[in-house]
LONUPA-673632 format. One line per 4 residues: number of its first residue (from 0); for each residue x, y, z of N, C-alpha, C, O. Coordinates in steps of 0.1 Angstrom, whole numbers. Atoms other than C-alpha are relative to their C-alpha. Layout:
NUM> X/Y/Z/X/Y/Z/X/Y/Z/X/Y/Z ~ ...
% end
This chain:
0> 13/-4/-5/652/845/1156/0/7/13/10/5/21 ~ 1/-7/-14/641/868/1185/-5/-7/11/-9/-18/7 ~ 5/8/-11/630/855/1221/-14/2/-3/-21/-7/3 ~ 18/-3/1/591/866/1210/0/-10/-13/-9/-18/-13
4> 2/8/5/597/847/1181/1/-18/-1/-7/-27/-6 ~ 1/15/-4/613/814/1194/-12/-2/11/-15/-14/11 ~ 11/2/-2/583/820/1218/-15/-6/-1/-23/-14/4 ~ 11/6/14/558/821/1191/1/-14/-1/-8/-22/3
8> -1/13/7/575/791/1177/-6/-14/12/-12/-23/9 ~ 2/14/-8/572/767/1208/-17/-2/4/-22/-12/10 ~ 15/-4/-8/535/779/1217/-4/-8/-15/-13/-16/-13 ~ 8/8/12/526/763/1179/2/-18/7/-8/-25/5
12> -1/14/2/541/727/1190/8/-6/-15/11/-2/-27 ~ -9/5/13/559/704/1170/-9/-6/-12/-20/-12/-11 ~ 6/3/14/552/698/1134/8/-7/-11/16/-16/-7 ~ -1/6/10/562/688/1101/17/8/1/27/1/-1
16> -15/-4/7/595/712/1097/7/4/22/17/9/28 ~ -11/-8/-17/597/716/1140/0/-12/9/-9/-20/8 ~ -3/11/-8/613/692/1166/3/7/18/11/16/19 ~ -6/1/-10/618/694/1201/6/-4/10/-3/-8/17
20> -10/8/-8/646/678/1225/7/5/14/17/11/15 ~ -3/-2/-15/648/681/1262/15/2/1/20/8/11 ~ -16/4/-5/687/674/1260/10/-2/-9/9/-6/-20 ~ -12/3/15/717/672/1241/6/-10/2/16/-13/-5
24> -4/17/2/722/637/1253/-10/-7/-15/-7/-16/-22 ~ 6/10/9/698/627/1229/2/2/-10/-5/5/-19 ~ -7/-5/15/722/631/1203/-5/-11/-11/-7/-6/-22 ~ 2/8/6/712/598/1185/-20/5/-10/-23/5/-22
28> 13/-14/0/673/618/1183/2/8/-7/-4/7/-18 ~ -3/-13/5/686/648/1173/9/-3/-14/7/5/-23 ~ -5/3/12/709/634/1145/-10/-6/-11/-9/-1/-22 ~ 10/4/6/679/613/1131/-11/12/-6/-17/10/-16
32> 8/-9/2/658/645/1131/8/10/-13/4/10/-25 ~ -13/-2/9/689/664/1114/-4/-5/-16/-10/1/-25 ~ 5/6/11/686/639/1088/-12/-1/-14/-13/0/-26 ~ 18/-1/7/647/638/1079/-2/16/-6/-7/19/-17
36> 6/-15/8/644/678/1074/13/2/-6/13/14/-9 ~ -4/-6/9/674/679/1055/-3/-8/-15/0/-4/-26 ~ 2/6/10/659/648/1034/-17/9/-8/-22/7/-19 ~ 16/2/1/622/664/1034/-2/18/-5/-1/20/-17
40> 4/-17/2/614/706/1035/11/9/6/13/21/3 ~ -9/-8/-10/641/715/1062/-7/2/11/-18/-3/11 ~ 5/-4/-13/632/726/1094/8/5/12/20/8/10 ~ -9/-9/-17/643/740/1132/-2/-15/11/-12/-22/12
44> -2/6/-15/654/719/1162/2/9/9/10/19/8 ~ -5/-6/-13/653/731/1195/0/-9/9/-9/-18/10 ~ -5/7/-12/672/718/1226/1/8/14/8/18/18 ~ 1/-4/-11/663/722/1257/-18/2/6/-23/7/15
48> 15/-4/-5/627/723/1256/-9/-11/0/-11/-12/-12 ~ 10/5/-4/601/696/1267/-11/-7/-14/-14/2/-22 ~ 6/2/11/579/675/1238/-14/6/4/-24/2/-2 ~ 14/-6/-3/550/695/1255/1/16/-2/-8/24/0
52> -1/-14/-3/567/727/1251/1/8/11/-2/20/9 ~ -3/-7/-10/578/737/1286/18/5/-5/23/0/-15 ~ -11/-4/8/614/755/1280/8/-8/17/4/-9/29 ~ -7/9/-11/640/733/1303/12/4/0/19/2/10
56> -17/-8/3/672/750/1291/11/-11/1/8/-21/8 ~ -7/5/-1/703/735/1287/17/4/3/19/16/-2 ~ -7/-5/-4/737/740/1298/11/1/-11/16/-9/-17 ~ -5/1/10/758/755/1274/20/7/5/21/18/10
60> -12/2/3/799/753/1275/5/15/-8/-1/25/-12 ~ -6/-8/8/825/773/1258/1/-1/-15/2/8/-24 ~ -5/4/12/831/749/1230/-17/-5/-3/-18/-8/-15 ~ 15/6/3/789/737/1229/-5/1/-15/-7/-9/-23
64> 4/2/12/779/750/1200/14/-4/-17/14/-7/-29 ~ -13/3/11/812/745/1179/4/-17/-2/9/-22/-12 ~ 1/14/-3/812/707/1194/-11/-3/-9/-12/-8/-20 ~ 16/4/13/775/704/1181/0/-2/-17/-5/-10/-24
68> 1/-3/16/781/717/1146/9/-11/-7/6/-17/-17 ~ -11/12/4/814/694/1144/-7/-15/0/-6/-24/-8 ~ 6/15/2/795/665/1151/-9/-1/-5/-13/-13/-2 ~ 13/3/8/764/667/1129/11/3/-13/9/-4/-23
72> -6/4/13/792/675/1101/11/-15/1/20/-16/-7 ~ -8/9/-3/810/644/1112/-7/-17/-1/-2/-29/-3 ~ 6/8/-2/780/624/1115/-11/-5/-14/-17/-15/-17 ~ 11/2/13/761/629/1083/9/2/-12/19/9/-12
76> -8/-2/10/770/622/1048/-13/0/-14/-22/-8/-17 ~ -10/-17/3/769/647/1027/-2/3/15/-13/1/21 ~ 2/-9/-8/782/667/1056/-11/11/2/-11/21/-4 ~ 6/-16/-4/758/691/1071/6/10/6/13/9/16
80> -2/-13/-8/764/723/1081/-10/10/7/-9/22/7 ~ 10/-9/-8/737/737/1100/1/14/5/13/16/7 ~ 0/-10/-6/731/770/1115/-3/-1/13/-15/-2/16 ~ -1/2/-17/736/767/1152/1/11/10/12/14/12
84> 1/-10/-8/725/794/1178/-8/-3/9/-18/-10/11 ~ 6/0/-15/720/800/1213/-12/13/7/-11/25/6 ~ 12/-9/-1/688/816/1227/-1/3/16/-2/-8/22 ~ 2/-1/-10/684/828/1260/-19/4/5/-24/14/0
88> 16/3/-1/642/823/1273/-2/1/10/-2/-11/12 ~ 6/-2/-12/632/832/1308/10/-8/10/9/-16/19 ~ -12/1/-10/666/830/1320/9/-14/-1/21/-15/4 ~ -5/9/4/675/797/1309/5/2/-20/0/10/-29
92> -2/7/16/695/783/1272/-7/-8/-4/-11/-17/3 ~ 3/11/10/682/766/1247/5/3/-13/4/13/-19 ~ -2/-3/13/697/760/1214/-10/-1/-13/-22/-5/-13 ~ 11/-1/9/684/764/1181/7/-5/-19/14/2/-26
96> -7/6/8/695/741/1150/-13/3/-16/-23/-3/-19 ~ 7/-1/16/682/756/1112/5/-9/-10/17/-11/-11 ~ -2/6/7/682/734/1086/-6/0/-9/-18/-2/-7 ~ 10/2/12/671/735/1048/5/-10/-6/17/-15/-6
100> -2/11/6/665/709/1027/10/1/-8/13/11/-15 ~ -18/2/5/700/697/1014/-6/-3/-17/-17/-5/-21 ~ -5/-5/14/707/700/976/5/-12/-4/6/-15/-16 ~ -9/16/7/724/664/975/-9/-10/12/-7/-9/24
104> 7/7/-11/699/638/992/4/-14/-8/4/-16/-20 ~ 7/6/-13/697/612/1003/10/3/11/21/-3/10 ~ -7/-7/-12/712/631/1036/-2/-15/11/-13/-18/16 ~ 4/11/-11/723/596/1060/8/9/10/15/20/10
108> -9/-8/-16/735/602/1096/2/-17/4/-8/-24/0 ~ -11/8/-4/756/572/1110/-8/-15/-9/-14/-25/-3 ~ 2/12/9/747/547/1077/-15/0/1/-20/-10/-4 ~ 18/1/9/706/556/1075/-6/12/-4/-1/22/0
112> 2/-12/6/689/579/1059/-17/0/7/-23/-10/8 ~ 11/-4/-3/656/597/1073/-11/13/-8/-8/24/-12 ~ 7/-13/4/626/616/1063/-12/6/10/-17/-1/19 ~ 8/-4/-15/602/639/1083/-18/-5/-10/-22/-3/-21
116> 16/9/4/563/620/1078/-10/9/13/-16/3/22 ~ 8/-7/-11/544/646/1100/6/4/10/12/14/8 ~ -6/-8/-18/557/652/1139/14/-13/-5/26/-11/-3 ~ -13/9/-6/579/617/1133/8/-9/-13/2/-14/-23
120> -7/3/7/610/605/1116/0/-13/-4/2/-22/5 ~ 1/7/6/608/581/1091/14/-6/-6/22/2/-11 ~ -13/5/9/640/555/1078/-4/-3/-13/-14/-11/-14 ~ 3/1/13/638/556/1043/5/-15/-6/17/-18/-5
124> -6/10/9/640/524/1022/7/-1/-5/14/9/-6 ~ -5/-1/9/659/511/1000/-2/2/-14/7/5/-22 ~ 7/-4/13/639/517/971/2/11/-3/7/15/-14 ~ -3/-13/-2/637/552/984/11/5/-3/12/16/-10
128> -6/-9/1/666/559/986/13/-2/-15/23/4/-17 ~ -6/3/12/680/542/952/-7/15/-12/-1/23/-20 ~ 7/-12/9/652/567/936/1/13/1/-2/21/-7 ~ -2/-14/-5/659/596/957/15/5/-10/14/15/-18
132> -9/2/4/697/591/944/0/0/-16/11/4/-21 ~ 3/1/14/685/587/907/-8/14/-6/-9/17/-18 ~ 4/-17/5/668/624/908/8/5/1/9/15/-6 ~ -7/-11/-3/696/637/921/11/3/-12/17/13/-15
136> -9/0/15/716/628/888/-3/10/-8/7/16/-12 ~ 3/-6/8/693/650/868/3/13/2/7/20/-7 ~ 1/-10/-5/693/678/889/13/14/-1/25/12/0 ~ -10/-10/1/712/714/884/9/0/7/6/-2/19
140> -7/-5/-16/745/721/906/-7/11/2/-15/17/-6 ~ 5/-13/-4/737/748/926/-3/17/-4/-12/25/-3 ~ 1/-10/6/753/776/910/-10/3/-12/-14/15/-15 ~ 7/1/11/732/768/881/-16/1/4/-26/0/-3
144> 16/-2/0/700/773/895/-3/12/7/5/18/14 ~ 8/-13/-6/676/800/905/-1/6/8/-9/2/17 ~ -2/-3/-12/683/823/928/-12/6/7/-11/17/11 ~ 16/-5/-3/643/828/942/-2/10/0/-9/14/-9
148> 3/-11/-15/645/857/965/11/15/-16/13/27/-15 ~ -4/-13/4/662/878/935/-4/0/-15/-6/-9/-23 ~ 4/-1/18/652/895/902/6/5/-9/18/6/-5 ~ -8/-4/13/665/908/871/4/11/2/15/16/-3
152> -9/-14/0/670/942/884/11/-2/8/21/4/5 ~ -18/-1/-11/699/930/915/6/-3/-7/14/-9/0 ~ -12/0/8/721/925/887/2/13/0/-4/23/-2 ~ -12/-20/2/744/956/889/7/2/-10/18/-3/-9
156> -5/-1/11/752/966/857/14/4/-4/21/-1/-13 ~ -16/-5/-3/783/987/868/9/-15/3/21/-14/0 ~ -10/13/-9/797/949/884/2/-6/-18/13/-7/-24 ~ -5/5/13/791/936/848/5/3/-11/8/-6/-19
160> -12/-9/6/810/960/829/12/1/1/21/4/-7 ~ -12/0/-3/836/958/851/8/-19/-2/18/-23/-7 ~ -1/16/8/834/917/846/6/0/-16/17/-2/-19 ~ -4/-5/16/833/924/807/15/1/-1/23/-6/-6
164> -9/-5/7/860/943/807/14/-6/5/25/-5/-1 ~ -11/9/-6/882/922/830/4/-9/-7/16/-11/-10 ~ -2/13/13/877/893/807/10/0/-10/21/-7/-12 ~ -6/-4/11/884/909/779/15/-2/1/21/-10/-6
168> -14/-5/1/920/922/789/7/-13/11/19/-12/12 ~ -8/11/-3/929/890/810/-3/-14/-8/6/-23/-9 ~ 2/12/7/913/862/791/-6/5/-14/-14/-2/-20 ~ -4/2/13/916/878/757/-20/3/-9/-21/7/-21
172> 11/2/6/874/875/751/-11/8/-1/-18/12/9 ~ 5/-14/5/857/901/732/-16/-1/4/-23/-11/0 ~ 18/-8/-4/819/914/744/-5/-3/-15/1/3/-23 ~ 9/-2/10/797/908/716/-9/11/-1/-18/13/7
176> 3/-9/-1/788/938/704/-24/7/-3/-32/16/-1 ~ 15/2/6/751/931/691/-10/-8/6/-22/-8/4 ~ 8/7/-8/741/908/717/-8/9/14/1/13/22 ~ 8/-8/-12/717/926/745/5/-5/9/11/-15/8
180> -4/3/-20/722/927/786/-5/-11/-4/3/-20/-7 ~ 9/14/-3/696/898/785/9/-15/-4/12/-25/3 ~ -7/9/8/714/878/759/10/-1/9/12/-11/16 ~ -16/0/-8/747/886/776/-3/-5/13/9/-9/16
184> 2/3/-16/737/877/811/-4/-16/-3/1/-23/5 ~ 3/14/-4/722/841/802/7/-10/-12/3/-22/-14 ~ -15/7/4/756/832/778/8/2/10/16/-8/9 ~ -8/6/-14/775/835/812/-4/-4/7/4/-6/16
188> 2/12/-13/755/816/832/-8/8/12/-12/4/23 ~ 3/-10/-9/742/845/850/-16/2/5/-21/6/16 ~ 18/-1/4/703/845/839/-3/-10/-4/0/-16/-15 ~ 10/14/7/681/816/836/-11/4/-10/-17/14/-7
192> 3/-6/6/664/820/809/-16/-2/-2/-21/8/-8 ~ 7/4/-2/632/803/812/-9/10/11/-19/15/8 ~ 1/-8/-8/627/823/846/4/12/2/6/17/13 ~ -9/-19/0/642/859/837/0/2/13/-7/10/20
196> -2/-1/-15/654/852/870/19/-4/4/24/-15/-1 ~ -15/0/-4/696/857/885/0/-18/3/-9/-24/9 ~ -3/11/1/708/823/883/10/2/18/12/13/23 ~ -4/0/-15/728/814/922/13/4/-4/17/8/7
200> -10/0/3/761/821/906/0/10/-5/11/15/-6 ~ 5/-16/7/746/854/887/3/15/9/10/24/8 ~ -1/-8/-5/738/872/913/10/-2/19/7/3/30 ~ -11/-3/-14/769/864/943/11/3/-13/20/11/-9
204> -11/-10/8/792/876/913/-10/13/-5/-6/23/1 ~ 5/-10/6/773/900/898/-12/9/9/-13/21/7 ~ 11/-11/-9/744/914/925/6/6/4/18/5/6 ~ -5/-11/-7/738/944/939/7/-1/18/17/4/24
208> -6/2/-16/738/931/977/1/-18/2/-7/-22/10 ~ 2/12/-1/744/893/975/-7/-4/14/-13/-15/14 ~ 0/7/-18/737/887/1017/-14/2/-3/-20/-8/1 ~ 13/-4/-2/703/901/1012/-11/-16/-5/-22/-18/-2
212> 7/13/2/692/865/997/8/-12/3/4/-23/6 ~ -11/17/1/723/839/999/5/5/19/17/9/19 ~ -9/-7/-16/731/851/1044/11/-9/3/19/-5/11 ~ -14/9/2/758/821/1040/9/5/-2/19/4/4
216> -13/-8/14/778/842/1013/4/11/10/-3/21/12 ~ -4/-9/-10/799/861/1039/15/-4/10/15/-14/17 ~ -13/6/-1/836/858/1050/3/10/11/2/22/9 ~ -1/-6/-6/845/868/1082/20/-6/5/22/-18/10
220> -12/3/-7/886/868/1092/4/8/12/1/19/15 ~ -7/-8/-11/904/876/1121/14/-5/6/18/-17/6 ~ -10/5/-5/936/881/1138/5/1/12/9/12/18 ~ -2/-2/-13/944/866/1171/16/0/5/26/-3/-2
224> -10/-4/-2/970/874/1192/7/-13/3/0/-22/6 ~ -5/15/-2/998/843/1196/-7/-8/-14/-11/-1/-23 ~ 1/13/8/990/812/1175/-16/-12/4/-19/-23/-1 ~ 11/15/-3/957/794/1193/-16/16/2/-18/27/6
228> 17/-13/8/919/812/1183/-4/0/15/-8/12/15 ~ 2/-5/-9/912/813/1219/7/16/5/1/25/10 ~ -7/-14/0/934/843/1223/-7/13/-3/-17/14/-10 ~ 8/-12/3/925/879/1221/1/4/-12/12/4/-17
232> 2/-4/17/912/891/1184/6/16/2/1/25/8 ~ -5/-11/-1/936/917/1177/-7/10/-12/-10/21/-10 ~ 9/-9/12/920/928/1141/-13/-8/-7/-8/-14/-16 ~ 9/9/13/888/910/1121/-4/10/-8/-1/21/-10
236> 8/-8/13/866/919/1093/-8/-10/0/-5/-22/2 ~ 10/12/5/834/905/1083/-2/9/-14/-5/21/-17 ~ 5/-4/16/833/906/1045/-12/-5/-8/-17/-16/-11 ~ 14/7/10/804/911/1024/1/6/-19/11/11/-24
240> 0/-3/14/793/918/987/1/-9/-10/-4/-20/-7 ~ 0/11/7/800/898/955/12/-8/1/22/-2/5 ~ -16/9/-4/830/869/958/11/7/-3/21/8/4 ~ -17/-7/0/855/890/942/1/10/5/12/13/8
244> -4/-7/-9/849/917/962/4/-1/16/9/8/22 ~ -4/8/-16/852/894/998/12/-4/-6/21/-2/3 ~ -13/3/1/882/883/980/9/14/-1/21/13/4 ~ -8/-13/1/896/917/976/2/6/11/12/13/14
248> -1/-6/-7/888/926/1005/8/-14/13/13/-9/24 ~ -8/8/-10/904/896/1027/13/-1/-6/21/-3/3 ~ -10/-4/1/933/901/1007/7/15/7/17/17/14 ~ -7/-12/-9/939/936/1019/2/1/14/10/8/20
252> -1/2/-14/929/925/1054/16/-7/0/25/-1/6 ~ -11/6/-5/962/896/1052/9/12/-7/18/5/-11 ~ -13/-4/8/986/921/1035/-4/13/15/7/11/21 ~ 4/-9/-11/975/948/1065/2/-9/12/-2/-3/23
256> 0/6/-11/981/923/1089/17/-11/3/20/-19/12 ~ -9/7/2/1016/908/1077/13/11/1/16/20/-6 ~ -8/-10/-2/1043/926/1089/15/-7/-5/18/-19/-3 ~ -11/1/12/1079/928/1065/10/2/8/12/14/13
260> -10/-8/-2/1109/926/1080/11/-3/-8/13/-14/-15 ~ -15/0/6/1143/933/1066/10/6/7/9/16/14 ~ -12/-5/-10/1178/933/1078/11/-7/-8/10/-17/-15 ~ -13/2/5/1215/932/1067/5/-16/7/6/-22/17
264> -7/14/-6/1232/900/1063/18/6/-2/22/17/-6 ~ -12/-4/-1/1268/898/1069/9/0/-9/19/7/-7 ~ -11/1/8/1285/886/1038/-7/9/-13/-4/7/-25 ~ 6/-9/7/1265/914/1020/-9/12/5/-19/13/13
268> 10/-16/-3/1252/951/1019/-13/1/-4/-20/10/0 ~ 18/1/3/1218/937/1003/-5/-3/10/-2/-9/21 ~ 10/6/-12/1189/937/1020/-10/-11/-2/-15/-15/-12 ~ 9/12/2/1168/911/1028/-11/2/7/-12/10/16
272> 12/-7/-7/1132/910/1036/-7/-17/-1/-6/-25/-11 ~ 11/7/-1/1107/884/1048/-7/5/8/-4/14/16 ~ 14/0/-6/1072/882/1059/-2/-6/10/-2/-19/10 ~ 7/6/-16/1060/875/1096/-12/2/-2/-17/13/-6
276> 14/-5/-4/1027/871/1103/-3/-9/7/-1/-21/4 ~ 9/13/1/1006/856/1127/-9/-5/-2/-15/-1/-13 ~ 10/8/10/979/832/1123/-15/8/-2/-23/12/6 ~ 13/-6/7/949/847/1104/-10/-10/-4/-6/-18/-13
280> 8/5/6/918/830/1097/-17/5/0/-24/10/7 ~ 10/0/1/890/828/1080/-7/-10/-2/-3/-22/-4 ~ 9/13/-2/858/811/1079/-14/9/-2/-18/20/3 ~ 12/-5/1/823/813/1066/-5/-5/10/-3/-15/17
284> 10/-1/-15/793/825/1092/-13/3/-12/-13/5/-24 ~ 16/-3/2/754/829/1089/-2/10/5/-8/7/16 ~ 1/-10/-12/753/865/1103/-9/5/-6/-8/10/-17 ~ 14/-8/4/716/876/1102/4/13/-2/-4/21/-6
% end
């Protein structure tokens, strides 16, 4: 979000999907809140700002937000992963914690589970959360369900031809010649069929621009100098598009980054060759 927009946001007051937290001591708070919007709609925390809405900023570290993220995945089970960013507001920090409702609930944070009941966080029962636990049985994995935000045209037809034809000649399995795009798109899993709508697994293999709806789906590597990620980034890449093309393309990044050496041994005129490299990594980001 923009500073006019986290603006906006604090001038509404807290609500149903918004929290606010003077401090990042009040980690026990802020974990509980965590909890509730990933059991409930989702929602935004912000730290550093006043339950009245004055902005109080908070002091933010080298490692702050990387600490933060680690301990709300450390703290809740299923792990969260949140989207964690720092905002600068009339000269002070305040952070800003996105969270959508989780996909596997009942979402606990240190053995209880919460949900958001208006401005304030609720501990969920036991009833609740036996029944919460008993929908989630029925429920699609993810890839299997609907990808909202895209329609029948971001299928790229060129990507599924080239799919097809890959199939074919590594796993042997012939295109049905009589069956339509449509047909063909919701026998791989690609098209829901009910919703003539890209299925979540349709369109990050098969769309035209996956990031444009899934902003998770995005692989960024890099390579620092020495052996420890503080060091200076000698090369990165942030990879986008459908999975096998972030794979294609972080392959060429480590093979561009791995330097071959070969040299004569003594009790022979062959040559010998290994691979040096140093440490390369990647790791998915949320890059608006």
């Amino acid at each position: 979000m923009t500073e006019r927009e986290i603006k906006k946001l604090i001038q509404t007051g807290e609500s149903q999907s918004l929290e606010f937290k003077s401090s990042l001591k009040l980690r026990n708070e802020i974990g509980e809140t965590i909890s509730a919007f990933a059991n409930t709609s989702g929602g935004v925390i912000l730290i550093g700002v006043s339950d009245e809405g004055k902005i109080l900023g908070v002091d933010i570290g080298r490692k702050t937000v990387e600490d933060l993220a680690n301990w709300v995945k450390e703290n809740t089970d299923p792990p969260l992963y949140p989207d964690v960013k720092v905002h600068q507001i009339g000269g002070k920090d305040i952070i800003e914690i996105s969270l959508k409702e989780s996909d596997d609930k009942p979402v606990f944070f240190k053995n209880h589970a919460f949900q958001r009941v208006g401005k304030t966080n609720q501990r969920i029962s036991a009833s609740k959360i036996r029944e919460l636990a008993k929908q989630e049985k029925v429920k699609l994995p993810w890839d299997e369900k609907i990808c909202e935000r895209a329609a029948l045209e971001d299928i790229d037809e060129e990507k599924v031809s080239w799919f097809l034809s890959r199939r074919e000649s590594v796993r042997n399995v012939k295109t049905p010649m009589d069956m339509s795009f449509f047909e063909l798109m919701m026998n791989i899993g690609a098209i829901n069929r009910e919703a003539v709508k890209p299925t979540n697994a349709g369109f990050l293999f098969l769309g035209k621009y996956p990031q444009r709806c899934c902003l998770n789906s995005q692989l960024r590597i890099a390579r620092f100098k020495g052996t420890d990620v503080i060091h200076q980034v000698i090369d990165r890449l942030d990879c986008q598009g459908t999975l096998w093309e972030m794979v294609n393309l972080a392959e060429e990044f480590i093979r561009r980054n791995i330097r071959l050496l070969s040299f004569r041994v003594s009790t022979s005129f062959q040559e010998e060759r290994i691979y040096h490299q140093e440490r390369i990594y990647g790791d998915k980001q949320n890059i608006p």
